[in-house]
VEXFIBA-247460 format. One record per residue (C-alpha): residue number from 0; residue in three letters; x, y, z. Coordinates in Angstrom, 3 decimals. Layout:
BEGIN
+-----+-----+----------+----------+----------+
:   n : res :        u :        v :        w :
+-----+-----+----------+----------+----------+
: NUM : ALA :        X :        Y :        Z :
...
+-----+-----+----------+----------+----------+
//
This chain:
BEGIN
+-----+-----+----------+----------+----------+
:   n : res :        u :        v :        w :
+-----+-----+----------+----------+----------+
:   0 : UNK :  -74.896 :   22.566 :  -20.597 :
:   1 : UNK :  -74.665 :   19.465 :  -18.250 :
:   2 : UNK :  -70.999 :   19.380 :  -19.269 :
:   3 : UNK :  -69.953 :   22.514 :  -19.210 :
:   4 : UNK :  -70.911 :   22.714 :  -15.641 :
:   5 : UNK :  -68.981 :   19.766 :  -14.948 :
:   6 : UNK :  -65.461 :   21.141 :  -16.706 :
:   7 : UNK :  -66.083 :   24.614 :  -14.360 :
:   8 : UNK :  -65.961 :   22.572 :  -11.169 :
:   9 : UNK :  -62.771 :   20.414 :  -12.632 :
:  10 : UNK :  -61.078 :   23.677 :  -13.170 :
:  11 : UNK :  -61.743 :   25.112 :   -9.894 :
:  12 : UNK :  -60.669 :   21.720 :   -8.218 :
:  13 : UNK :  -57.888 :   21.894 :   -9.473 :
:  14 : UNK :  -57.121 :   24.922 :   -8.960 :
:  15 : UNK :  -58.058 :   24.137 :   -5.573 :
:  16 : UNK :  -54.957 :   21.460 :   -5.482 :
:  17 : UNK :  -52.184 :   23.226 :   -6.601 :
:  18 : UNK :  -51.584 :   25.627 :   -3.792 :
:  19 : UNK :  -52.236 :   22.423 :   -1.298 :
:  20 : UNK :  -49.092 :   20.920 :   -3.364 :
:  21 : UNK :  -47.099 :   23.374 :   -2.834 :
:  22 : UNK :  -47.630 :   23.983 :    0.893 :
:  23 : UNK :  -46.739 :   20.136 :    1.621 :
:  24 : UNK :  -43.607 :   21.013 :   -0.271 :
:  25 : UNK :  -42.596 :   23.882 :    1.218 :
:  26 : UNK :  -43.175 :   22.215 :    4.964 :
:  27 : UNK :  -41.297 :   19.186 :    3.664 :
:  28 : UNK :  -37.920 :   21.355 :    2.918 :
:  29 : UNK :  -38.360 :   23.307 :    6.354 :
:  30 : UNK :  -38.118 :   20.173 :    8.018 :
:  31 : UNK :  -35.665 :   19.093 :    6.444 :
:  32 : UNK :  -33.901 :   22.254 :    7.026 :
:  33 : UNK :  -34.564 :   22.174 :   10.906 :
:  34 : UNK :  -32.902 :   18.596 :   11.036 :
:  35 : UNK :  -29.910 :   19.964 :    9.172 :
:  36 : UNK :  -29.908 :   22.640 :   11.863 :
:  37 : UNK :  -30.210 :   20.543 :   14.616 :
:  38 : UNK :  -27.636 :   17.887 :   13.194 :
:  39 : UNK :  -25.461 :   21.009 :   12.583 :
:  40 : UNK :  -26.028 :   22.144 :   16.216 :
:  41 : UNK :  -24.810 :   18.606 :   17.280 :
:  42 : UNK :  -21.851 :   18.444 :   15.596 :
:  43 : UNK :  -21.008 :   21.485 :   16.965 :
:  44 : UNK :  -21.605 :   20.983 :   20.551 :
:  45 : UNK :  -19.197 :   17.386 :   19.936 :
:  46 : UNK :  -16.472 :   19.973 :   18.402 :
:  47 : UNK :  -16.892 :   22.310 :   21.377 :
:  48 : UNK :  -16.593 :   19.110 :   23.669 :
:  49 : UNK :  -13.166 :   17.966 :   21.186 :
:  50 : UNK :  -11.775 :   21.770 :   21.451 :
:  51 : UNK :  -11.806 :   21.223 :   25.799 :
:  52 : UNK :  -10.363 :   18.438 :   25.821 :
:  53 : UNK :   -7.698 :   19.264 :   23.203 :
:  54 : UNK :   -7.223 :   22.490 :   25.987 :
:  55 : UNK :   -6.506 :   20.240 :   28.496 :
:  56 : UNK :   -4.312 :   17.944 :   26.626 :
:  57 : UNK :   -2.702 :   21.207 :   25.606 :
:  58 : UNK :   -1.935 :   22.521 :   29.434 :
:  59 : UNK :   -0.777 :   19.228 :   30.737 :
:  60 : UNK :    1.294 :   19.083 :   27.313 :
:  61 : UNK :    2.605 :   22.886 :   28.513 :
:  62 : UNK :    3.332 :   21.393 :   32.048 :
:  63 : UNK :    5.418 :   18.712 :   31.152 :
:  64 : UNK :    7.260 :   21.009 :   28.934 :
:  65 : UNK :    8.046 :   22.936 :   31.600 :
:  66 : UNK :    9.085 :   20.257 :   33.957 :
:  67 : UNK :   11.378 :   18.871 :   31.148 :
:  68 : UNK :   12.918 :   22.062 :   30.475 :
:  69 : UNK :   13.354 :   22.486 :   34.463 :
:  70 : UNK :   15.115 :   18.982 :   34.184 :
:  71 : UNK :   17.294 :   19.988 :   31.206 :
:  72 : UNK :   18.818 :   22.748 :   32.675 :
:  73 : UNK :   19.616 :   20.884 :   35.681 :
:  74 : UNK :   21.084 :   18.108 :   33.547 :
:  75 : UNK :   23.063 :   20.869 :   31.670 :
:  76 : UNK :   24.675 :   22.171 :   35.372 :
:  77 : UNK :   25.337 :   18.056 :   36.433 :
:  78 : UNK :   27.469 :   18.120 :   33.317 :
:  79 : UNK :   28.874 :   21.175 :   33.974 :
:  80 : UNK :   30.053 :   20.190 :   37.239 :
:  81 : UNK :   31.274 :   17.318 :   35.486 :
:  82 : UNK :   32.834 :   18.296 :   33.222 :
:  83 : UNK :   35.116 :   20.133 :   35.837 :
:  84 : UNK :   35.882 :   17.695 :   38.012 :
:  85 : UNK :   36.678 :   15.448 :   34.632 :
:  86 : UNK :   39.315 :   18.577 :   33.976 :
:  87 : UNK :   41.077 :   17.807 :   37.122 :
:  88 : UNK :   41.284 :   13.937 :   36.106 :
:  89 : UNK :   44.842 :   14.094 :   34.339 :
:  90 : UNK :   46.085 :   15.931 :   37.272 :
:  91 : UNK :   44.842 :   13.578 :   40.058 :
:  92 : UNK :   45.883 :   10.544 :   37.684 :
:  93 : UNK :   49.248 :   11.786 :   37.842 :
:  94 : UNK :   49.713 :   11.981 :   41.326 :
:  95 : UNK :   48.047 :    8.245 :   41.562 :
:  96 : UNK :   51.066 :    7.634 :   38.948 :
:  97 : UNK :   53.735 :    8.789 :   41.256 :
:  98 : UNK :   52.143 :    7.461 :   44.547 :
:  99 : UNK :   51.766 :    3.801 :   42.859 :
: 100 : UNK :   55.150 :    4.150 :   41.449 :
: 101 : UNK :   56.412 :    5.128 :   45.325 :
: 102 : UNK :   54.326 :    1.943 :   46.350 :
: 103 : UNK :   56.226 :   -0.190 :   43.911 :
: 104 : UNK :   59.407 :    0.275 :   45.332 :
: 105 : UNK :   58.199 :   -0.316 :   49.007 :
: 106 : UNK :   57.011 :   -3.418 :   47.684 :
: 107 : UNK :   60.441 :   -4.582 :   46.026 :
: 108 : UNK :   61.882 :   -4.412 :   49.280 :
: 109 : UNK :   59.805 :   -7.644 :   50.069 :
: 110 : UNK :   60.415 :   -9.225 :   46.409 :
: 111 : UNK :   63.849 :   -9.210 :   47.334 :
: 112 : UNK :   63.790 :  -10.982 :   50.511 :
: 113 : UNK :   61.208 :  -13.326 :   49.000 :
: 114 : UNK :   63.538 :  -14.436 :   45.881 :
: 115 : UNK :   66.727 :  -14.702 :   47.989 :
: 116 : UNK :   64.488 :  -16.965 :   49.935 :
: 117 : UNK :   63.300 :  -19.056 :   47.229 :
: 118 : UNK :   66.992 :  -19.591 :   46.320 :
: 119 : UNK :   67.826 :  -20.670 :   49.626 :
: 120 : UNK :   69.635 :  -17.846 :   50.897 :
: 121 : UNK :   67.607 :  -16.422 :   53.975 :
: 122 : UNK :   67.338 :  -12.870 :   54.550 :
: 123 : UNK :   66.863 :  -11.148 :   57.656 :
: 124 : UNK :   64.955 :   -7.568 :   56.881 :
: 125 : UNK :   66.905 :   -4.850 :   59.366 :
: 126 : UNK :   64.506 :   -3.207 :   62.200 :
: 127 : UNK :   64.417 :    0.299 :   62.086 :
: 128 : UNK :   66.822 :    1.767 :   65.356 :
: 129 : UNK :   69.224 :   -1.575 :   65.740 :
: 130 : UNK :   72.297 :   -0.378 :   65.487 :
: 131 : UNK :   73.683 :   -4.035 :   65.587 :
: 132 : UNK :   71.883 :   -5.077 :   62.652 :
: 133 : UNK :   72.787 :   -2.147 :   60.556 :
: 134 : UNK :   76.502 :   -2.553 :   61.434 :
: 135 : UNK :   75.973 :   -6.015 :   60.326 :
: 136 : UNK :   74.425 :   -5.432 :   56.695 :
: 137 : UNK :   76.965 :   -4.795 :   54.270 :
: 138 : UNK :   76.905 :   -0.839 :   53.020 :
: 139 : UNK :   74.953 :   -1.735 :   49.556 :
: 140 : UNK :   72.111 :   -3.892 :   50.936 :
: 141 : UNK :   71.361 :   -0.490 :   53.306 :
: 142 : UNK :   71.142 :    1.117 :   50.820 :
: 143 : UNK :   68.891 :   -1.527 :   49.320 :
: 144 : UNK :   67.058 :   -1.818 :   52.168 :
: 145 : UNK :   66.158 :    1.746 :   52.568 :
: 146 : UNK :   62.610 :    3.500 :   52.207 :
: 147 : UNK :   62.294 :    4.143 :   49.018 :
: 148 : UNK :   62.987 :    7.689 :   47.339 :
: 149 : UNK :   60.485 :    9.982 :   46.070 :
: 150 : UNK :   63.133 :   11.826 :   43.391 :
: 151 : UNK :   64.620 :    9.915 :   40.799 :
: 152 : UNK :   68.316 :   11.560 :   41.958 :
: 153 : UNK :   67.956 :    9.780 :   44.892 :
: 154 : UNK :   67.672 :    6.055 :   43.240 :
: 155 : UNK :   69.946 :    3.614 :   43.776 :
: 156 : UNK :   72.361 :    3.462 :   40.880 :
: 157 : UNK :   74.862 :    0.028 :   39.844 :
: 158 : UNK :   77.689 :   -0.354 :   42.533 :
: 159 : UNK :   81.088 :   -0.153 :   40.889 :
: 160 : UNK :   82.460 :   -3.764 :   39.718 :
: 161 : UNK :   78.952 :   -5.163 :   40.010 :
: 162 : UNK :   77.950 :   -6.975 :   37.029 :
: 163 : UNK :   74.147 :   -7.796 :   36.516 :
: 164 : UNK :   74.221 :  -11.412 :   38.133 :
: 165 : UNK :   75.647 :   -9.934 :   41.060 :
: 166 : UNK :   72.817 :   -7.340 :   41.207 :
: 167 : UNK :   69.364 :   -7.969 :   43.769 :
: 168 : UNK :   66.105 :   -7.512 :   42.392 :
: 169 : UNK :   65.522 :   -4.520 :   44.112 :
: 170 : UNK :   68.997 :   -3.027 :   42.473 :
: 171 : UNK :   68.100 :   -4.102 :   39.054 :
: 172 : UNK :   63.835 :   -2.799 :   39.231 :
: 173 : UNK :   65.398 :    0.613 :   40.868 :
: 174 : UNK :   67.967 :    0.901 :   38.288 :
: 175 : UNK :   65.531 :    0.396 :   35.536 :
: 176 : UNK :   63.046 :    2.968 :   37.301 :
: 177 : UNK :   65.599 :    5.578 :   37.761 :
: 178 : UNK :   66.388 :    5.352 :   33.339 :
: 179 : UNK :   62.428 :    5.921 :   33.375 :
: 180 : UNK :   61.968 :    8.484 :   35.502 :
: 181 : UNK :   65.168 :   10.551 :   33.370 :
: 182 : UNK :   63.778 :    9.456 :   30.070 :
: 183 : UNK :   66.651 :    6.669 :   29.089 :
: 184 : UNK :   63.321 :    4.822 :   28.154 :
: 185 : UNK :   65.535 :    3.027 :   25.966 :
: 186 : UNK :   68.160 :    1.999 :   28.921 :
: 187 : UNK :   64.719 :    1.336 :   30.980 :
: 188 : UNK :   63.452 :   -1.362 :   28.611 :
: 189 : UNK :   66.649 :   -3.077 :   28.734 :
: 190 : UNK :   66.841 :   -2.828 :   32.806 :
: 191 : UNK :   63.103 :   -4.023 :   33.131 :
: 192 : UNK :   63.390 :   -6.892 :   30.515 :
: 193 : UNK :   66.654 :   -7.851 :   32.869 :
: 194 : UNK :   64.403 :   -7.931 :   35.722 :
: 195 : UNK :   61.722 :  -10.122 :   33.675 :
: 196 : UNK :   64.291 :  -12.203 :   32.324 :
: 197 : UNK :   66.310 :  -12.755 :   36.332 :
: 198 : UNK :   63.206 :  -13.008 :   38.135 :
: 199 : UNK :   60.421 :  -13.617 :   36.464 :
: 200 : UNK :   58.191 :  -15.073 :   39.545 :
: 201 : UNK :   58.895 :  -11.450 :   40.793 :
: 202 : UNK :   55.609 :   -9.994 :   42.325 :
: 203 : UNK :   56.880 :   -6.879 :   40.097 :
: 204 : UNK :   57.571 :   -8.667 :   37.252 :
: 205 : UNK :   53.324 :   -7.406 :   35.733 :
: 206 : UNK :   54.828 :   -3.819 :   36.761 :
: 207 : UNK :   58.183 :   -4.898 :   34.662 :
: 208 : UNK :   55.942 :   -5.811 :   31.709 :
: 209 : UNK :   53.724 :   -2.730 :   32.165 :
: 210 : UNK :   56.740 :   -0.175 :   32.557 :
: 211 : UNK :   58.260 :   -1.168 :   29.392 :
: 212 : UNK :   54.846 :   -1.118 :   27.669 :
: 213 : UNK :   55.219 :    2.944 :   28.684 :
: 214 : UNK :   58.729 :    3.601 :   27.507 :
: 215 : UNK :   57.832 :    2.490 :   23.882 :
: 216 : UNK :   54.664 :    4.655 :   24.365 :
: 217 : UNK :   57.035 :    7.503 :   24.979 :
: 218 : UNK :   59.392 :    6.821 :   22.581 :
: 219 : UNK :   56.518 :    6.643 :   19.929 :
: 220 : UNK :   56.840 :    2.847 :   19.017 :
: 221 : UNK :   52.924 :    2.290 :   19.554 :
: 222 : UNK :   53.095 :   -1.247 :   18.100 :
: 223 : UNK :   55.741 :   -2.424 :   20.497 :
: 224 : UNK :   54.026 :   -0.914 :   23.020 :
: 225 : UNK :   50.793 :   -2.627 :   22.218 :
: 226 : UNK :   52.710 :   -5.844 :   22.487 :
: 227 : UNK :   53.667 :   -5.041 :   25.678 :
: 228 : UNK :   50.202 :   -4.153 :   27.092 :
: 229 : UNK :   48.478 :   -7.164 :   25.281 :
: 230 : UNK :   51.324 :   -9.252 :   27.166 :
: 231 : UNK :   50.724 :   -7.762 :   30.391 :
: 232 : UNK :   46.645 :   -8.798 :   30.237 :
: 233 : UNK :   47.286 :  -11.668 :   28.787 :
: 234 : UNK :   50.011 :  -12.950 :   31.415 :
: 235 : UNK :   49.106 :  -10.816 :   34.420 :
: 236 : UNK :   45.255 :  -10.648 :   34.570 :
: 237 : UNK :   44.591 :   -9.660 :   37.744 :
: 238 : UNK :   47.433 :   -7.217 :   38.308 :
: 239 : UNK :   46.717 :   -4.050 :   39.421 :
: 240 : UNK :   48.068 :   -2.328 :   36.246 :
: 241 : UNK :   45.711 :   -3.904 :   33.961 :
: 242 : UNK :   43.243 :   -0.891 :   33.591 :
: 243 : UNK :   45.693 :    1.336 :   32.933 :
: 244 : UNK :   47.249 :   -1.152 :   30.672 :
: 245 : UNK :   43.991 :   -1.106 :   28.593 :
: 246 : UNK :   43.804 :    3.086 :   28.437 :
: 247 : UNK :   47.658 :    3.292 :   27.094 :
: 248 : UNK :   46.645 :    0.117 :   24.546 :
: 249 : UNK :   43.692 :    2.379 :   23.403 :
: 250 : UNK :   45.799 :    5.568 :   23.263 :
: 251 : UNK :   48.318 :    3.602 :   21.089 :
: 252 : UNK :   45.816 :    2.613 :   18.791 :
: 253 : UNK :   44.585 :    5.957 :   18.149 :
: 254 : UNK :   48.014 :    7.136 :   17.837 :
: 255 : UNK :   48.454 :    4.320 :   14.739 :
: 256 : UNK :   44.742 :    5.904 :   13.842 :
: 257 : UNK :   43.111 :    2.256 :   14.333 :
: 258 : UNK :   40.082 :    4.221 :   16.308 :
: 259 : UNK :   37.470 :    1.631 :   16.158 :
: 260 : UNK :   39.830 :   -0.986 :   17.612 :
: 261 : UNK :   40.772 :    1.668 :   19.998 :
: 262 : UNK :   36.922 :    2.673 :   20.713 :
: 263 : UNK :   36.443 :   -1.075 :   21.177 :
: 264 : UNK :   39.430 :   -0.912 :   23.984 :
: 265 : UNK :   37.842 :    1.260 :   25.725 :
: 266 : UNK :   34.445 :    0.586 :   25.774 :
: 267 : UNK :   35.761 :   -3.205 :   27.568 :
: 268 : UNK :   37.851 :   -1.186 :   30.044 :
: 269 : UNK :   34.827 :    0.451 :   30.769 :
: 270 : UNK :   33.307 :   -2.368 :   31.206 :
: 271 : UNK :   35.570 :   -4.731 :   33.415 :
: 272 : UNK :   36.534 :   -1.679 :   35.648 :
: 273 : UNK :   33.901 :    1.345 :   35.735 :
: 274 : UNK :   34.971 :    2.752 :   38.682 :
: 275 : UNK :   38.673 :    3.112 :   38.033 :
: 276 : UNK :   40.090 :    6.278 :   37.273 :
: 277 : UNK :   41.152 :    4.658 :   34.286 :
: 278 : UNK :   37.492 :    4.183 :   32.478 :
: 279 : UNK :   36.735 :    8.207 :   33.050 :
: 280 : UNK :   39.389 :    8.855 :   31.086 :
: 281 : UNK :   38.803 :    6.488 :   28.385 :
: 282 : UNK :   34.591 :    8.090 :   28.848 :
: 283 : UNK :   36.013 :   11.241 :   27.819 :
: 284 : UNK :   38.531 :    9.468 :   25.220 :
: 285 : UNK :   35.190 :    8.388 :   23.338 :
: 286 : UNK :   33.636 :   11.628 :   23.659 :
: 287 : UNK :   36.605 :   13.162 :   22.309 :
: 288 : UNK :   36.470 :   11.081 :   19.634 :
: 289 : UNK :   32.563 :   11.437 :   18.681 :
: 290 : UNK :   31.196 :    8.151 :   19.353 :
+-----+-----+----------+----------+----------+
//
C-alpha cells in the first residue's frame, strides 16, 4: 500500500514538471526573438542613417554634375570661337608673308651700303628731296636706292650689259625675289644661291637660305627643301625666319609621309616659339593629323 502511495505522488510530480519545462522554453525563444527584433531594428535604423547620407552624397554628386556640364558647354563655345579665329590664321599669315617680304627689301637697301663698305668703297645713302644728290647717283643705283615695291612688276630687273659681278646686292636679292614672286622658283634658287655665294655675311643671306628652302617646297622637291630649312636653323639660329622655317620642314615631311618626324617638328616649334603665328598653325597641323 505504502508504495503505491508513493508511485501516485511520483506521477503527479511529474506531471507537475513538464508543463514548468515547457514554459521556460517557450520564454527562452521569445527572448531570443525580441533580441533578433531589436538587433533587426538596429540594423535598420544604421541603413536608414547609410540611405541619408548616400542622399546627400547623391545631391552634391547632382551639383557638380551640373556645374561640369555648365563648364563644358562653355569650353565647347571657347573652342568655337577658336576655332574661328584659327580659320582666319592662313589669311592673316599671308599678309605677315607679304609685309615681311616688303620689310626685306627695305632692309637690303642697308645690306648694300654695308657690303660696299666692308669692301672699302663708301656709300653715301641719297636724302629724300636733294635734288643735288639725286643728279649725282648714277640712273641704276636710284633705282636701287628706291623704296621698295609692293608688286613684283615693279622689281628691279638686270640692267642691260651687266653681268653678275657687276650686280649690287640689292640688284641680285631683288632679282631673285622678283623669279619668286612670278613662280621661276627655279631661276629664284639660282639668283638667291648667287646672293649666298657673293655675299654671304649679307644680313639677308638667313632670308637667301630660307627663300630657296620655299621654291623647292613649291616645286615639290620636299627633300631639297628640307635641306634647305635644316641649313637655315642650323646656320642662322636666331634669324627671324626660323619658326617658319620649322612649319615648312614639318609640312615637307608630311608631304614625304614621314608624320612622326613631322609631329616631332612641330611639337619643338611649339615649344621654342609658342606665341608665333607659326606654332598655331603647326597646333592645328597636329590636330589635323590626330595626335
Amino acid at each position: 500500500m505504502g508504495k503505491t502511495i508513493w508511485g501516485i505522488f511520483l506521477l503527479f510530480s511529474l506531471s507537475l514538471a513538464v508543463p514548468g519545462s515547457n514554459t521556460d522554453k517557450k520564454e527562452k525563444a521569445y527572448e531570443l526573438i525580441y533580441k533578433d527584433i531589436q538587433l533587426l531594428k538596429q540594423n535598420l535604423f544604421q541603413m536608414d542613417k547609410k540611405i541619408e547620407q548616400n542622399r546627400e552624397e547623391i545631391k552634391t554628386i547632382k551639383t557638380m554634375l551640373s556645374e561640369m556640364l555648365s563648364l563644358l558647354r562653355l569650353l565647347q563655345e571657347n573652342q568655337t570661337d577658336l576655332q574661328n579665329e584659327q580659320n582666319k590664321i592662313p589669311a592673316q599669315y599671308q599678309v605677315i608673308l607679304e609685309k615681311l617680304q616688303t620689310f626685306e627689301l627695305q632692309l637690303a637697301k642697308y645690306a648694300e651700303i654695308l657690303t660696299e663698305i666692308r669692301q672699302g668703297i663708301p656709300q653715301v645713302a641719297p636724302v629724300e628731296g636733294s635734288e643735288e644728290e639725286t643728279n649725282q647717283t648714277p640712273p641704276d643705283r636710284q633705282t636701287s636706292e628706291a623704296s621698295p615695291p609692293a608688286k613684283e612688276s615693279e622689281l628691279p630687273t638686270v640692267p642691260p650689259g651687266l653681268s653678275d659681278e657687276q650686280l649690287s646686292p640689292l640688284e641680285v636679292y631683288n632679282n631673285a625675289m622678283a623669279d619668286y614672286l612670278k613662280g621661276n622658283f627655279a631661276l629664284a634658287i639660282e639668283g638667291f644661291k648667287l646672293y649666298l655665294e657673293k655675299f654671304p655675311e649679307s644680313p639677308l643671306a638667313d632670308n637667301s637660305l630660307f627663300w630657296i628652302g620655299e621654291c623647292y617646297f613649291s616645286l615639290k622637291q620636299y627633300p631639297e627643301a628640307i635641306t634647305s630649312f635644316n641649313d637655315l636653323i642650323l646656320n642662322y639660329p636666331e634669324g627671324d625666319k626660323i619658326p617658319t622655317a620649322y612649319l615648312k620642314k614639318g609640312l615637307s615631311l608630311i608631304e614625304l609621309d614621314k608624320r612622326d618626324e613631322a609631329i616631332a617638328v612641330f611639337r619643338l616649334l611649339i615649344s621654342k616659339f609658342p606665341y608665333e603665328e607659326d606654332a598655331k598653325i603647326a597646333q592645328e597641323k597636329i590636330k589635323e593629323l590626330g595626335y
